[in-house]
TIKOL-635458 format. One line per field, with one value per residue (C-alpha): x, y, z; residue in three letters. Coordinates in steps of 0.5 Angstrom, whole numbers, plus 2048, in hexadecimal, padded with zeros to 3 digits. Example, Ala and Ser with C-alpha at 12.3 -4.5 7.8 and 13.67 -1.06 7.14 Angstrom:
east [819;81B]
north [7F7;7FE]
up [810;80E]
ronu [Ala;Ser]
% end
This chain:
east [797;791;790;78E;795;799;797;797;79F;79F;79F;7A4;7AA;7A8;7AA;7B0;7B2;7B0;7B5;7BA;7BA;7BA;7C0;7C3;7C2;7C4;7CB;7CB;7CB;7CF;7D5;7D3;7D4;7DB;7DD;7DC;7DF;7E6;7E5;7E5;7EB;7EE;7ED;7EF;7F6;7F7;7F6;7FB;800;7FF;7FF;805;80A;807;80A;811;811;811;816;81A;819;81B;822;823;823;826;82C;82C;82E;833;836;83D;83D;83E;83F;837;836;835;830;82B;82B;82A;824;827;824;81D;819;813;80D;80B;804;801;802;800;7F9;7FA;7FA;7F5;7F0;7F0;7EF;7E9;7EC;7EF;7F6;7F5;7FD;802;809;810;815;81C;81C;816;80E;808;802;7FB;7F4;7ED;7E8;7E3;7DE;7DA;7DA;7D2;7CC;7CA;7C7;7CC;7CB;7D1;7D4;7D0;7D5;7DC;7E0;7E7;7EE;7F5;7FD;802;80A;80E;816;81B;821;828;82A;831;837;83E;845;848;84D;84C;84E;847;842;844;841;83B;839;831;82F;82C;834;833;839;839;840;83E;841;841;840;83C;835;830;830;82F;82B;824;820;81E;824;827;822;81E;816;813;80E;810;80F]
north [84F;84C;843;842;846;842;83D;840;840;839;836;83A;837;830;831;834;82E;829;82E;82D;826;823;828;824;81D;821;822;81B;817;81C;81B;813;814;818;812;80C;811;810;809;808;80B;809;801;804;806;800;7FC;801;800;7F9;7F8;7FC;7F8;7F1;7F3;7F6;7F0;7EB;7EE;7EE;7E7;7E6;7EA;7E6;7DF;7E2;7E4;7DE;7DA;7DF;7DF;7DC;7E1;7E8;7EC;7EC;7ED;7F5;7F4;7F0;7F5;7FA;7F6;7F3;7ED;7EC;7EA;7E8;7ED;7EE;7F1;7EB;7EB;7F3;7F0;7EB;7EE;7F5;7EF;7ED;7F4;7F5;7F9;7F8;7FA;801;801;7FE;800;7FD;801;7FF;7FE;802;800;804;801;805;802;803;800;7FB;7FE;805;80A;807;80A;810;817;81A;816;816;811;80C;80C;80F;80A;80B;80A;80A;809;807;807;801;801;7FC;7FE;7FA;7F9;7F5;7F8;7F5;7F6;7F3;7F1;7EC;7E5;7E1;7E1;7E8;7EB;7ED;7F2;7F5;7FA;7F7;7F6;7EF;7EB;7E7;7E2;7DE;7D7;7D5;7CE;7CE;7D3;7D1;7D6;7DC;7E3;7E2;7E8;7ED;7EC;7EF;7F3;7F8;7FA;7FF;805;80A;811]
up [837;835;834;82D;82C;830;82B;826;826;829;822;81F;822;820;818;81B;81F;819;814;819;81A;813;812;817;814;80E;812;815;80D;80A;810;80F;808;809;80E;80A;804;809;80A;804;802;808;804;7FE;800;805;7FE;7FB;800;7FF;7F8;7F8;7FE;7FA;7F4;7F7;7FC;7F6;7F2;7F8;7F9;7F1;7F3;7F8;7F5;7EF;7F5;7F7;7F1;7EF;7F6;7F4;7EE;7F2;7EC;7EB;7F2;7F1;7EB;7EF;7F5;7F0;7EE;7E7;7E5;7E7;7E2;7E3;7E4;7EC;7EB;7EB;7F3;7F3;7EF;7F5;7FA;7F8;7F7;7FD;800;7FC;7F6;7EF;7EC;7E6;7E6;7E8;7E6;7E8;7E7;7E9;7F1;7F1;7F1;7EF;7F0;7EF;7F1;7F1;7F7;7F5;7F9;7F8;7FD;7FE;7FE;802;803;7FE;7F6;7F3;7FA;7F6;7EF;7F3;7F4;7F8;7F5;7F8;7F6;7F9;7F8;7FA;7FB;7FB;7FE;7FE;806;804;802;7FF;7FD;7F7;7F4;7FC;7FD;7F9;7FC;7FF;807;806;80B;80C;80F;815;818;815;810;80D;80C;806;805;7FF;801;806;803;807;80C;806;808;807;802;808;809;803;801;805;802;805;803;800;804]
ronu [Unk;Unk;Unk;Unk;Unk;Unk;Unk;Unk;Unk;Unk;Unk;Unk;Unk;Unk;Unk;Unk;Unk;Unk;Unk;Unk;Unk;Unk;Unk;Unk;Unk;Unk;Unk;Unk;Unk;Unk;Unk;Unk;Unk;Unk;Unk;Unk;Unk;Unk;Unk;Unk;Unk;Unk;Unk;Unk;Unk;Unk;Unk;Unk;Unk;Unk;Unk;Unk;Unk;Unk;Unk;Unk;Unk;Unk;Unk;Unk;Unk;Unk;Unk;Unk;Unk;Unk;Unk;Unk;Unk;Unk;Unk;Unk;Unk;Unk;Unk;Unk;Unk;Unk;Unk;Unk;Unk;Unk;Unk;Unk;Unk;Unk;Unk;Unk;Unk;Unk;Unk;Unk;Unk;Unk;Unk;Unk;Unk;Unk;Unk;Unk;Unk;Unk;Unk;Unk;Unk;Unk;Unk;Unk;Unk;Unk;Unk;Unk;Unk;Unk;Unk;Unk;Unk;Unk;Unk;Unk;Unk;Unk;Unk;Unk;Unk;Unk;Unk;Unk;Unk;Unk;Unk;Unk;Unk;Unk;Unk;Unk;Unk;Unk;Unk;Unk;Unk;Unk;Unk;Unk;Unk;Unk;Unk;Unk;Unk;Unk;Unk;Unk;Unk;Unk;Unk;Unk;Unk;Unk;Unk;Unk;Unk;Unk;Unk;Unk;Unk;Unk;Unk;Unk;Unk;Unk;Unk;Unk;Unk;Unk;Unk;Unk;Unk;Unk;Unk;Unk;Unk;Unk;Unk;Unk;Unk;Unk;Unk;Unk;Unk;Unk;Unk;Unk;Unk]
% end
């Protein structure tokens, strides 16, 4: 082989590599963009989730007040531990708490002792080598319970045992109520699989 040949196949390979390493950067920003997606969404749905217990948890604590000023009244107990009687509105701490993970509330929709609460990230996904990054935005939903630890028997001396699921009763004295059960222990709130 001759010297001007072996030059000459020399200068073929240099667009090759150049080809080769601008598809790899391609590969790297597009799998950057991929991630910050996900960490996006994983802040959205962090948002949902807590929008969504911030708005069960103060229904919870609304039923456990209204609990507390019927405490002599046991033929309302039931009724409040199957959420009857909370009347203001909880989203306002689910606006809350999805402010303060960077997202805002699309719905919220109390039904009963269930709590469903969509968001939207207030941030885009950012700016990147993939163009539609930039205008995406993250959503996320989440559903929050609230679940009656406590149970009782009626007709019962007034105030009846109340006796919650983790093993603990309560003997209420009617004379003396400064040791009342407190919300957690009453009602459980938890996400909803």
């Amino acid at each position: 082989m001759t010297r001007s040949a072996r030059y000459r196949d020399a200068g073929q390979a240099f667009p090759i590599y150049i080809t080769v390493v601008a598809g790899l950067l391609f590969l790297a920003f597009a799998y950057f963009a991929v991630g910050q997606a996900a960490v996006n969404r994983n802040g959205a749905q962090t948002a949902a989730d807590a929008a969504a217990l911030a708005a069960a948890q103060e229904t919870r604590d609304q039923l456990a007040d209204l609990w507390i000023l019927a405490v002599l009244d046991p033929t309302k107990w039931q009724d409040i531990f199957n959420g009857v009687g909370a009347t203001d509105n909880p989203c306002w701490r689910a606006y809350d708490l999805a402010a303060q993970n960077e997202a805002s509330v699309d719905a919220c929709v109390p039904d009963g002792l269930r709590f469903s609460v969509d968001v939207q990230a207030n941030k885009s996904a950012g700016d990147s080598v993939i163009p539609i990054t930039s205008t995406t935005w993250a959503h996320a939903s989440a559903t929050a319970v609230i679940e009656s630890l406590c149970t009782f028997d009626l007709p019962a001396p007034v105030p009846p045992r109340l006796t919650c699921k983790d093993g603990k009763t309560w003997d209420l004295d009617p004379t003396d109520l400064d040791d009342l059960p407190g919300p957690e222990d009453l009602f459980d709130v938890h996400l909803a699989d």
